[in-house]
C-alpha positions in Angstrom: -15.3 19.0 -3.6 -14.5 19.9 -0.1 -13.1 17.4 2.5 -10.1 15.3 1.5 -10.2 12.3 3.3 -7.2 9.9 4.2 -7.3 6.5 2.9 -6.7 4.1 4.5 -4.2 0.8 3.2 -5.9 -1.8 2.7 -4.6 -5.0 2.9 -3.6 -6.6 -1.0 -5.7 -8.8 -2.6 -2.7 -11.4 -2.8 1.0 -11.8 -1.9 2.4 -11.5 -5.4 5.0 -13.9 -4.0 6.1 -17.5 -4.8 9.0 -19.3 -3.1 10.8 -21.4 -5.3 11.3 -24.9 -4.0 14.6 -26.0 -4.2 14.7 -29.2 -1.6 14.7 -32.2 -4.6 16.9 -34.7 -3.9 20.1 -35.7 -6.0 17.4 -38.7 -7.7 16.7 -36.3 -10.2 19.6 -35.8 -12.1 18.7 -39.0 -13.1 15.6 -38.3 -14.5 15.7 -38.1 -18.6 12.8 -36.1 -18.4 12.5 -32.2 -18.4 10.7 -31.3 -15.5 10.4 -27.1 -16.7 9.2 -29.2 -20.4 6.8 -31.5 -18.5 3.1 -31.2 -19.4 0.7 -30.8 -16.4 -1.3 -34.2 -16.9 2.1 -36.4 -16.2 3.4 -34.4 -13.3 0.2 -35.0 -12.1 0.1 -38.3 -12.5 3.5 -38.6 -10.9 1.9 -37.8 -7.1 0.6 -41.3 -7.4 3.8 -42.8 -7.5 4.9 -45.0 -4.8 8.2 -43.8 -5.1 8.1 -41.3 -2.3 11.5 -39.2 -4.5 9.1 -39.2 -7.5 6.3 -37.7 -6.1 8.5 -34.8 -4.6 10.0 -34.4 -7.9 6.9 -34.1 -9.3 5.6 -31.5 -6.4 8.8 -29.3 -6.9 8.3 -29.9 -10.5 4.7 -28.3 -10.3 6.1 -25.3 -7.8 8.9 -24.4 -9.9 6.4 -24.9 -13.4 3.3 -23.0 -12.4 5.8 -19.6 -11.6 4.9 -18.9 -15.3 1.4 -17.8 -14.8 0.6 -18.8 -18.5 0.9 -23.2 -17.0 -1.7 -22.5 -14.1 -4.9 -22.9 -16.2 -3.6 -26.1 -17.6 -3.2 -27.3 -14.3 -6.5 -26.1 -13.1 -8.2 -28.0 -15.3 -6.4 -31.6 -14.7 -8.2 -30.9 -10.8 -4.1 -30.0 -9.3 -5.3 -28.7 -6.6 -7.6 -31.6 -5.0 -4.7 -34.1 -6.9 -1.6 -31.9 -4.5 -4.2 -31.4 -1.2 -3.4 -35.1 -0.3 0.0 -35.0 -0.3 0.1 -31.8 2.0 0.1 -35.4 4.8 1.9 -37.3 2.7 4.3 -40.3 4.9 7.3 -38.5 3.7 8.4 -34.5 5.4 10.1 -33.7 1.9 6.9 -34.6 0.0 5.0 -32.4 2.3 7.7 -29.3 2.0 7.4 -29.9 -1.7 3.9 -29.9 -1.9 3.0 -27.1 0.4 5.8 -24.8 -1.7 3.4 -25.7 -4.7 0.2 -24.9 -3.3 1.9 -21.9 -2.0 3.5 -20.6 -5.4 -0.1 -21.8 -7.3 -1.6 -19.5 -5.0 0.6 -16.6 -5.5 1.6 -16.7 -8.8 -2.6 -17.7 -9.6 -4.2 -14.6 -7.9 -7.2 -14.0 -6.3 -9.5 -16.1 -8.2 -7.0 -19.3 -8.5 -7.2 -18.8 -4.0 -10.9 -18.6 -4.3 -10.7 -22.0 -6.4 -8.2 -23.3 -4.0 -10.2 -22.9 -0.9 -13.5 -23.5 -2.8 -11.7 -27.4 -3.2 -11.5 -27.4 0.3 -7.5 -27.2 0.6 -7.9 -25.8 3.9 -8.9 -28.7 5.7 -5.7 -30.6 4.5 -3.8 -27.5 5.2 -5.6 -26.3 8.8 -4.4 -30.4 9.6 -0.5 -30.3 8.6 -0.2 -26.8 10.5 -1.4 -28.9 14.0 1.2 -31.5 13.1 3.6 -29.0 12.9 3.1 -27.4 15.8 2.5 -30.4 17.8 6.2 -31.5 16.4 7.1 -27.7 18.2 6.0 -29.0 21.7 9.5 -30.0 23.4 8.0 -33.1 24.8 7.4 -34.6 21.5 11.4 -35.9 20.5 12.9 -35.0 16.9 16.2 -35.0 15.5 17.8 -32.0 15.0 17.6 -32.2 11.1 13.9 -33.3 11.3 13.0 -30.6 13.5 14.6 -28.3 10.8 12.2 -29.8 8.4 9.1 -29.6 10.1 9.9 -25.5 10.7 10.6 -25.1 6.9 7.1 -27.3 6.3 5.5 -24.9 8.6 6.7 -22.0 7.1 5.2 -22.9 3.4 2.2 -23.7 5.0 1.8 -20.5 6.7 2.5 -18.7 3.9 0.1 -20.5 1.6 -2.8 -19.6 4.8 -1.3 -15.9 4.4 -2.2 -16.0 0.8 -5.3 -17.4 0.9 -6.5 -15.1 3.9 -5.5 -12.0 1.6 -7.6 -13.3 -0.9 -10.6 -14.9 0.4 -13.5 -13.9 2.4 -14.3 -18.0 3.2 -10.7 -18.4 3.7 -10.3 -15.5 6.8 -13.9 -17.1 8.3 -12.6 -20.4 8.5 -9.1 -19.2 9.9 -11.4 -17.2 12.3 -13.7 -20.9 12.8 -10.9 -23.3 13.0 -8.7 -21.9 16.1 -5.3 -21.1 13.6 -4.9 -17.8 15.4 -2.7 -20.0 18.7 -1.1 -22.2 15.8 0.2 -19.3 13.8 1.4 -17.5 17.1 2.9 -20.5 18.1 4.9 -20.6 14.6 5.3 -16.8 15.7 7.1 -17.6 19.1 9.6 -19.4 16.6 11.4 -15.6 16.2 14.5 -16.3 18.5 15.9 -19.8 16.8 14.1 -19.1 13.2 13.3 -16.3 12.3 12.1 -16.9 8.6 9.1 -18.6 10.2 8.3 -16.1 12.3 8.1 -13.7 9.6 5.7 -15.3 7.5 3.5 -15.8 10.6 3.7 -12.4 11.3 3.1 -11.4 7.8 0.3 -13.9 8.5 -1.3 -12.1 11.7 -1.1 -8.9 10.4 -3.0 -9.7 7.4 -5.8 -11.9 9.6 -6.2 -9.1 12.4 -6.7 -6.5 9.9 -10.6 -5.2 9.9 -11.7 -8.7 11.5 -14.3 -8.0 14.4 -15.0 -11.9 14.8 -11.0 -12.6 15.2 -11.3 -10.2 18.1 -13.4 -12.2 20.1 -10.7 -15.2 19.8 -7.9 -13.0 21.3 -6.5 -13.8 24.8 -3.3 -13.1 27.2 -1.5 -15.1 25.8 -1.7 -14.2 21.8 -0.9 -10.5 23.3 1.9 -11.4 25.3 3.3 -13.2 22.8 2.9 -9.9 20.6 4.6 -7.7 23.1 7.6 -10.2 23.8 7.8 -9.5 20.4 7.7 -5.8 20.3 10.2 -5.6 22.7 12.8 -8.1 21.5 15.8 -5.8 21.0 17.8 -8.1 18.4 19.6 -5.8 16.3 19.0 -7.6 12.5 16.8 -5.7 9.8 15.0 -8.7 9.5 14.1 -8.9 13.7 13.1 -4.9 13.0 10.5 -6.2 10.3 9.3 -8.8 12.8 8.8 -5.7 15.7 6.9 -3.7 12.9 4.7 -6.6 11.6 4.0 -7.0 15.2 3.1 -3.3 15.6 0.7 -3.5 13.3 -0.9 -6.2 14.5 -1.4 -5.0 17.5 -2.7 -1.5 16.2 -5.1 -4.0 14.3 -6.3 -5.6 17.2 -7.1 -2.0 19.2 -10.3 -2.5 20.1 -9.8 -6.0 21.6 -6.8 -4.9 24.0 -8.0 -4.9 27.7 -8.3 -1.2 29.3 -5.7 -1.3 31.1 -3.1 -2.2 28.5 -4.1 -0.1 25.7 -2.4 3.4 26.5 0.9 1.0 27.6 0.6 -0.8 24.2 -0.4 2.4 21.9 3.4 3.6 23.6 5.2 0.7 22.5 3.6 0.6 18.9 4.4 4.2 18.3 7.8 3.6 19.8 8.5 1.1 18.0 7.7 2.9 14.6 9.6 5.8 15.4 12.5 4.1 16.2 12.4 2.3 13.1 12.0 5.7 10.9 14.9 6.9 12.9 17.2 4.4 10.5 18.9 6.1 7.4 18.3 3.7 4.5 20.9 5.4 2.7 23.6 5.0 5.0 22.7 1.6 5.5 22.3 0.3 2.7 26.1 1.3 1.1 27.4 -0.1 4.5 25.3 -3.6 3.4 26.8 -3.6 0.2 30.5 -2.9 1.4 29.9 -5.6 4.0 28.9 -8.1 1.4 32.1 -7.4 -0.7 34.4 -7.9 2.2 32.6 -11.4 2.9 32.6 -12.5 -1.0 36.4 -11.5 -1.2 37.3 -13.8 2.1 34.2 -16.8 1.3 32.9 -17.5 -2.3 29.0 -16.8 -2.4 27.3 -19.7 -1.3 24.7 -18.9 -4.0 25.3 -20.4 -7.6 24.1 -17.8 -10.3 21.5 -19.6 -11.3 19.9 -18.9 -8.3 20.7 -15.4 -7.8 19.6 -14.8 -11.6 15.9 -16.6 -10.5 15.7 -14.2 -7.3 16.1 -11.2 -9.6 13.9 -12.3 -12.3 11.2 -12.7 -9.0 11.9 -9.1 -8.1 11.6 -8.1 -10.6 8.0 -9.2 -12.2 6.7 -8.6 -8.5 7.6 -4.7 -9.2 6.1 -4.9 -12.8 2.9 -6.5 -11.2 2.5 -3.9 -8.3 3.3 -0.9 -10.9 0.2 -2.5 -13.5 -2.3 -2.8 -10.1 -1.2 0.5 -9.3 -2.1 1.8 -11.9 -4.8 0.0 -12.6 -6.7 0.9 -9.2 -6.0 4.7 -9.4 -4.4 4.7 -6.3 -2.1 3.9 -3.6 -2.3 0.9 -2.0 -1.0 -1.8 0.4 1.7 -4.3 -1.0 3.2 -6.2 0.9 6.3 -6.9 -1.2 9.2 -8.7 1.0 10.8 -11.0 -1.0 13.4 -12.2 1.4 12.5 -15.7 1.4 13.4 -15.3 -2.8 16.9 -14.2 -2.5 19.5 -16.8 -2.4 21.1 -18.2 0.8 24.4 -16.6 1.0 23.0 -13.4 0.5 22.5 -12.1 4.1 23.3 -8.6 3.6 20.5 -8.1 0.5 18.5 -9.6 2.8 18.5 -7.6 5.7 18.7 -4.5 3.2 15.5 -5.6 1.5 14.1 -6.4 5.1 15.0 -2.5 6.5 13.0 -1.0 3.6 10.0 -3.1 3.8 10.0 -2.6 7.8 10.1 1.3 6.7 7.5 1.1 4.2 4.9 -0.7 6.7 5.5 1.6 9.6 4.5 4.7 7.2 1.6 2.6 6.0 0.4 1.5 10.0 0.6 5.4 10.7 -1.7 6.2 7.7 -3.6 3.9 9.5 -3.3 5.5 12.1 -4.4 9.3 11.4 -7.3 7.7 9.5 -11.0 6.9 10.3 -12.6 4.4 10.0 -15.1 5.4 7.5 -15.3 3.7 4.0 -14.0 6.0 1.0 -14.0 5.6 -2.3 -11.2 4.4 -4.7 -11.1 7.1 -7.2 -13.1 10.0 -5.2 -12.6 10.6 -1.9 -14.2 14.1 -1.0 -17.5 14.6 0.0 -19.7 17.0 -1.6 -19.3 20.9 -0.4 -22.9 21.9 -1.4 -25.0 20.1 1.2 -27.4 23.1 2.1 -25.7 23.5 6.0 -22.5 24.5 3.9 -24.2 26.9 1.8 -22.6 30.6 2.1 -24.4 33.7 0.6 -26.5 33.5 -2.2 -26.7 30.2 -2.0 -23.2 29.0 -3.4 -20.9 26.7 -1.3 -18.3 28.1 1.2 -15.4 26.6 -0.4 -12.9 24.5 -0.1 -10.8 26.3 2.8 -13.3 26.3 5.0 -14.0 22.3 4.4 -10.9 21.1 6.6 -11.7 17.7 7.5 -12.6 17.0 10.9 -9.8 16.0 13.3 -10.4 11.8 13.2 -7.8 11.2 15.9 -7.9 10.5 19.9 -6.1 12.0 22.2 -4.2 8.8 22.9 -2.7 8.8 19.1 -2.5 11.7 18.7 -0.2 12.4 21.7 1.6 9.1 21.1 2.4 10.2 17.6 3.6 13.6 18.9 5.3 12.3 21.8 7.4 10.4 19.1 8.3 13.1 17.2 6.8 11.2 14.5 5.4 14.2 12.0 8.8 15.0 11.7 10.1 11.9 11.2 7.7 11.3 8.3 8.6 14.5 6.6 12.2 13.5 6.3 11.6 10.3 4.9 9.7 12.3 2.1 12.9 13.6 0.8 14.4 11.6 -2.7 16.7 8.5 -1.7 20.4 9.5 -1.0 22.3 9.4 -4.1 25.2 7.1 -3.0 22.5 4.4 -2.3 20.9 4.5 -5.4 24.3 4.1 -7.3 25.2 1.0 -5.6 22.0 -0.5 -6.1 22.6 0.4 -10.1 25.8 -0.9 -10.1 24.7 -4.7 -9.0 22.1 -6.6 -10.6 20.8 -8.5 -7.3 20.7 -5.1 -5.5 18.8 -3.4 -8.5 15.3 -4.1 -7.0 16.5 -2.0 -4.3 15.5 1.4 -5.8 11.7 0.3 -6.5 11.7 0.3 -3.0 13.5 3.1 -1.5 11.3 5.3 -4.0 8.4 3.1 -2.4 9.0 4.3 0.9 9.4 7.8 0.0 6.0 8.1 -1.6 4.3 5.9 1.8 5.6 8.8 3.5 4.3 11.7 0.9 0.9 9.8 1.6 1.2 9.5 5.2 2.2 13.1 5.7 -0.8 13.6 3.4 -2.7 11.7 6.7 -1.2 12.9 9.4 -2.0 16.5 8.0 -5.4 15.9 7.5 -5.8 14.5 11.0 -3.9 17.1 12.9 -4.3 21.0 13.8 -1.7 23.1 12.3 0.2 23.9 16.1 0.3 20.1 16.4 2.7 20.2 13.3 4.3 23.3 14.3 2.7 26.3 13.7 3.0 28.8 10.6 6.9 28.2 10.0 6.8 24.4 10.0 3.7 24.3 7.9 5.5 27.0 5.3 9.1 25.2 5.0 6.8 21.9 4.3 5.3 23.7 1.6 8.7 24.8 0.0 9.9 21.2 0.6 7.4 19.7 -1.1 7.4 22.5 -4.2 11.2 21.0 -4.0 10.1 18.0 -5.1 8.0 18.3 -7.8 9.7 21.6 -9.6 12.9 21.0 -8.1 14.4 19.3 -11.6 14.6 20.7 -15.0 11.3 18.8 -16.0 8.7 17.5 -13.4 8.5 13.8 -12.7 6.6 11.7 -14.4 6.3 8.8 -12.4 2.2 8.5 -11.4 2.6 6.5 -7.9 5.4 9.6 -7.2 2.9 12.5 -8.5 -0.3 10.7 -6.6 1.5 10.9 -3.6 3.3 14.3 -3.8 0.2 16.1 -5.3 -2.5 14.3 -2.4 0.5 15.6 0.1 0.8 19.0 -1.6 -3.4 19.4 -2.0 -3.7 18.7 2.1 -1.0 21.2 3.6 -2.0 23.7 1.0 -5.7 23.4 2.2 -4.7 23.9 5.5 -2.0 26.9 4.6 -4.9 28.5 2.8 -7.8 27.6 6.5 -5.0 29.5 8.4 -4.9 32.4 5.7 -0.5 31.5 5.4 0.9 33.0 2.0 1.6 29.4 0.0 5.4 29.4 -1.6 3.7 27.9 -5.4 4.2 30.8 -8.8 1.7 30.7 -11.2 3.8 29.3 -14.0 4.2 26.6 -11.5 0.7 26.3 -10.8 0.2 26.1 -14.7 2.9 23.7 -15.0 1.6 21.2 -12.2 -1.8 21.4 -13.8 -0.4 20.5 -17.4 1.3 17.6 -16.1 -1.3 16.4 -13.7 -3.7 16.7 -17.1 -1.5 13.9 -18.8 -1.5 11.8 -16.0 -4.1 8.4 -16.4 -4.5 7.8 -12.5 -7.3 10.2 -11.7 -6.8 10.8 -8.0 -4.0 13.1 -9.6 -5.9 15.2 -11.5 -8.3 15.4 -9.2 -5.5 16.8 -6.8 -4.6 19.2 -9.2 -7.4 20.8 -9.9 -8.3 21.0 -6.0 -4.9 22.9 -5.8 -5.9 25.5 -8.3 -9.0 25.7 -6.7 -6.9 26.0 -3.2 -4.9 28.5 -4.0 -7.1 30.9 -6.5 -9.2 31.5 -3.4 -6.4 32.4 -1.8 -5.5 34.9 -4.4 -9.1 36.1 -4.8 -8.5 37.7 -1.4 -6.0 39.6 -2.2 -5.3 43.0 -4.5 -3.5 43.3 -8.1 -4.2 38.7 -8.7 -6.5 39.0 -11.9 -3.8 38.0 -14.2 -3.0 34.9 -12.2 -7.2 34.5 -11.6 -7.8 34.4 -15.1 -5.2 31.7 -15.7 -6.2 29.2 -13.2 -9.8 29.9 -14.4 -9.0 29.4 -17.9 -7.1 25.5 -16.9 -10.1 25.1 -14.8 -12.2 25.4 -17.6 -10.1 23.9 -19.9 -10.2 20.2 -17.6 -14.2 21.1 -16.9 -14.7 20.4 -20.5 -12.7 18.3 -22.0 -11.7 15.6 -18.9 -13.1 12.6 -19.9 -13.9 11.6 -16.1 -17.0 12.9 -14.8 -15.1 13.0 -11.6 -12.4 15.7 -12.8 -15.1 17.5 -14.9 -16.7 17.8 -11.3 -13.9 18.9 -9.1 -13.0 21.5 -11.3 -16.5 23.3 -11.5 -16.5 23.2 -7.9 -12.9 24.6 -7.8 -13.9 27.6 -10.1 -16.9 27.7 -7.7 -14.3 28.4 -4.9 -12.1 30.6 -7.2 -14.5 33.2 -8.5 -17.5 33.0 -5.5 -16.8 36.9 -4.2 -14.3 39.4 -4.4 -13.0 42.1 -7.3 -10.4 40.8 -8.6 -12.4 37.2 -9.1 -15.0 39.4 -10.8 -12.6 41.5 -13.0 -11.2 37.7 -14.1 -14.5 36.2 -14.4 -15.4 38.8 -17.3 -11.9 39.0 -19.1 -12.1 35.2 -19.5 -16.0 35.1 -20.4 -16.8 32.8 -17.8 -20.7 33.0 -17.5 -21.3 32.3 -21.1 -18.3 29.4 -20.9 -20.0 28.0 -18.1 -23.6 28.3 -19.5 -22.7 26.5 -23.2 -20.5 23.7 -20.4 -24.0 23.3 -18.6 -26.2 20.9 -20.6 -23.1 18.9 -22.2 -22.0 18.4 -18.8 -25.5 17.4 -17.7 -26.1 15.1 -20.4 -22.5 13.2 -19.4 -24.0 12.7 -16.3 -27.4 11.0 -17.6 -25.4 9.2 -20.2 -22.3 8.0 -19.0 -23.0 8.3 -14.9 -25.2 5.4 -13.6 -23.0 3.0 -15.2 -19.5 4.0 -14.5 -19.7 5.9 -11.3 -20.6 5.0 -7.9 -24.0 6.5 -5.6 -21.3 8.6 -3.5 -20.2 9.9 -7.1 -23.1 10.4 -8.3 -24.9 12.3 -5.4 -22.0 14.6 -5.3 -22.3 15.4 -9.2 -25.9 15.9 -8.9 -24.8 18.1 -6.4 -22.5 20.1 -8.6 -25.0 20.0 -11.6 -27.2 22.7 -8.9 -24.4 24.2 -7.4 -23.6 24.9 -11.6 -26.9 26.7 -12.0 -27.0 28.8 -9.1 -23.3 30.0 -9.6 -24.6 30.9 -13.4 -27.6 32.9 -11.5 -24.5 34.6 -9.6 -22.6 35.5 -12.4 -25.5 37.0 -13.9 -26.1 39.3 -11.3 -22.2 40.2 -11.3 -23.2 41.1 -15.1 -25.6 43.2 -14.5 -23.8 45.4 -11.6 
């Protein structure tokens, strides 16, 4: 339907991650009571205690119960979130920790509506409260003991990440972060990154959540939130998990763009795009054997300081996170932002998983600030994002639209980026990081358990960068990328991937990205007139698959490729064989796609395919298009008065209407074709 836009990542609804509190005191091995057992009502009850060891048995009780999703609605109901708010300034620091951790795990483990309810109870007032403590117990002149201090910082840190949650999930929640000042409290947690660096993640986690599409937060930022930002991006510490922290802090500042004084901004745009390059420029699959070896040689000199109780609790974690991201992927129809580090879930003792699992995410973000990056900042929508290619300025002769290849979209970036990301070498970078995960890594992730989750995300990465070369190609010319050459081995590399193997994938986040990637160089190829590398029987084959796919940005892709490359074809001598069988899978998905959408795309993709030329006519008749398309017309006009105001947005629907008369004046050329 003409222009593909780049999407941008959004921001997840929630962070599908708990932390499991594990600070209860020896008191309760003494307890005859089974706190997993426990019903909601007397755990509850327990936070009145006087005891200050009971009612931080009962808080890690709660944290550790309400993991299983199934418990929260009994503990909604019993009012646990105004019972635990109190106890978030409770006399005792390991009540606090405890209580906090529940709040936070309720609020991951809940969702989006359990955050609502949680800031609809006002927790944030309690919670905005113990943050100032905290940070006021950070001010040098205020004397703790070593141990305490430790405690406050680990207080701080639940808390932060409960605000983290709440701000993904919650409108009120980011307006009365935005209200209350917690921008200099949650950079002060931030400036924690040389001595603790666990906190500083979560409050970078936090700020880059916060900053992201907040106009009124931009009014709040000073010299001193972006200097802490930059001392930040230029800390040099070697660790994965300090690499995380310099791309969490990239982003944020890419977030807060338009707030950044004149002067710094082409300084700044340099050190974000450095900073992203450089942390493409690591090989996850050398590293992460090396990890692995390293861990051995530790555990055959020290026994694991983590039990296997422990370790077995991480994994479990990993693994429903993965299962919950794959269901809202699917779900949504599309790629979208997750922030998935589950760092503070694996077990102490455990460095080297760590600071594996850190490397990958810090990979994955980077490609997802660069989509950010090449795109505008228009809105799109989830499941179509193309506008329609019959507005009457695109019209061509006799009234039928130009097509596709002549629909590029318009170049969204500024010079500034644009350079930067050149400068950087960063299109290349991003087209390596497309290629399948090194073998070697993926076998020693399969051969240990706690390293399994592992693959998830290396594969992760791999499609963030099949989307953001998608991006990047849809932002830039084709010399930027490197001229005919580059743009043709991209095309082969990409054909690599998806008919490389004896079967084609099957794995719908892979094919949405790999198809969206394929659909955008292919469109530019075909602008630039570059013979494409794709054989029919390929073509054929990518259409069948895309056809049993559910997520319907695929199919939409797929058809848009036939479309692509069949008025490529048309151009050229001896192609009516190949014409007639993209027009015949065009016509095949016109009529029997259940989604509007689809049925849409590929009308205007045979629209594209069979608009001019002889061997598009000598196709059109062999395959009986006209009187196909005239028996598709009123079936596909009556979907779109039956089914469309309901299930398909304005932007949909304006485009279908669109195609409905697009339909009827590429009859009335057909007809004409006839009667040559």
């Amino acid at each position: 339907m003409g222009k593909s836009k780049t999407t941008k990542f959004k921001r997840p609804q929630f962070n599908a991650v708990g932390l499991p509190v594990n600070a209860v005191k020896e008191v309760e091995d003494d307890e005859d009571l089974d706190d997993e057992s426990c019903p909601a009502g007397e755990l509850l009850e327990k936070l009145h205690s006087p005891c200050a060891d009971v009612r931080e048995f009962a808080c890690a009780s709660i944290s550790r119960v309400v993991q299983q999703s199934q418990t929260i609605p009994g503990f909604l109901q019993k009012d646990a979130v105004r019972r635990l708010g109190p106890m978030l300034l409770d006399q005792s620091l390991a009540v606090r920790e405890t209580a906090t951790g529940a709040l936070r795990n309720l609020s991951a483990c809940g969702g989006q509506e359990v955050c609502e309810d949680m800031v609809k109870h006002d927790i944030l007032t309690p919670l905005t409260a113990l943050l100032r403590e905290c940070c006021a117990g950070f001010d040098s002149s205020v004397l703790l003991m070593d141990d305490q201090q430790k405690q406050v910082e680990d207080i701080a840190n639940e808390a932060v990440n409960l605000l983290w949650n709440l701000c993904e999930s919650s409108s009120q929640a980011l307006s009365v972060f935005n209200k209350a000042g917690l921008l200099d409290v949650v950079v002060q947690c931030l400036e924690s990154h040389q001595h603790n660096i666990e906190l500083a993640l979560s409050a970078a986690h936090c700020l880059h959540t916060v900053t992201d599409d907040n106009p009124e937060l931009l009014r709040s930022m000073n010299t001193a939130v972006l200097g802490a930002l930059e001392k930040v991006l230029l800390s040099s510490q070697p660790h994965m998990v300090h690499t995380l922290l310099r791309t969490l802090a990239a982003g944020t500042l890419w977030n807060m763009k338009s707030g950044l004084p004149a002067a710094r901004q082409a300084q700044t745009l340099g050190a974000v795009a450095a900073t992203l390059s450089q942390i493409l420029d690591l090989d996850a699959g050398l590293l992460i054997p090396e990890l692995r070896k390293a861990e051995e040689v530790r555990h055959a000199t020290v026994p694991p300081m983590a039990d296997m109780e422990e370790q077995a609790a991480g994994e479990v974690a990993v693994e429903e996170m993965d299962e919950e991201e794959a269901v809202k992927h699917k779900r949504k129809g599309k790629a979208v932002k997750t922030d998935n580090d589950v760092s503070d879930l694996l077990p102490r003792g455990r460095e080297e998983l760590r600071e594996a699992t850190a490397l990958l995410t810090a990979q994955q973000t980077s490609l997802e600030i660069i989509v950010n990056m090449c795109c505008s900042d228009d809105p799109s929508d989830d499941e179509w994002e193309e506008s329609s290619s019959s507005d009457e300025s695109e019209m061509g002769p006799d009234g039928l639209c130009g097509g596709v290849s002549n629909l590029m979209s318009p170049l969204c970036l500024s010079a500034e980026v644009h350079g930067a990301l050149i400068n950087h070498s960063i299109p290349e970078k991003v087209l390596k990081k497309t290629q399948f995960p090194r073998q070697e890594a993926m076998d020693v992730c399969h051969q240990n358990p706690a390293w399994k989750s592992l693959i998830k995300k290396m594969q992760r990465v791999q499609y963030r960068a099949l989307t953001c070369l998608h991006s990047i190609v849809s932002a830039m010319d084709a010399e930027s990328l490197g001229g005919v050459v580059a743009l043709q081995s991209a095309a082969q590399h990409l054909s690599s991937l998806v008919f490389g193997a004896a079967e084609l994938p099957k794995d719908e986040e892979f094919l949405e990205a790999v198809i969206s990637a394929m659909r955008s160089l292919l469109q530019m190829m075909s602008s630039k007139n570059i013979p494409q590398c794709m054989s029919p029987q390929q073509l054929m084959s990518l259409s069948e698959a895309a056809s049993r796919c559910d997520v319907v940005s695929v199919r939409v892709n797929a058809v848009a490729i036939l479309g692509i490359t069949g008025s490529t074809l048309a151009k050229e001598k001896d192609t009516a064989a190949t014409l007639q069988m993209i027009g015949n899978a065009l016509l095949q998905v016109a009529t029997t796609d259940e989604n509007l959408v689809v049925n849409g795309e590929a009308l205007d993709a045979m629209f594209d395919v069979f608009a001019d030329g002889e061997e598009a006519e000598t196709a059109a008749k062999n395959i009986q298009l006209l009187p196909a398309l005239k028996a598709l017309q009123p079936a596909f006009k009556a979907k779109i008065r039956k089914e469309g105001r309901g299930k398909y947005s304005p932007q949909q629907l304006c485009v279908l209407d669109n195609i409905k008369v697009n339909l009827r004046r590429f009859i009335g050329y057909l007809e004409k074709v006839v009667k040559k």
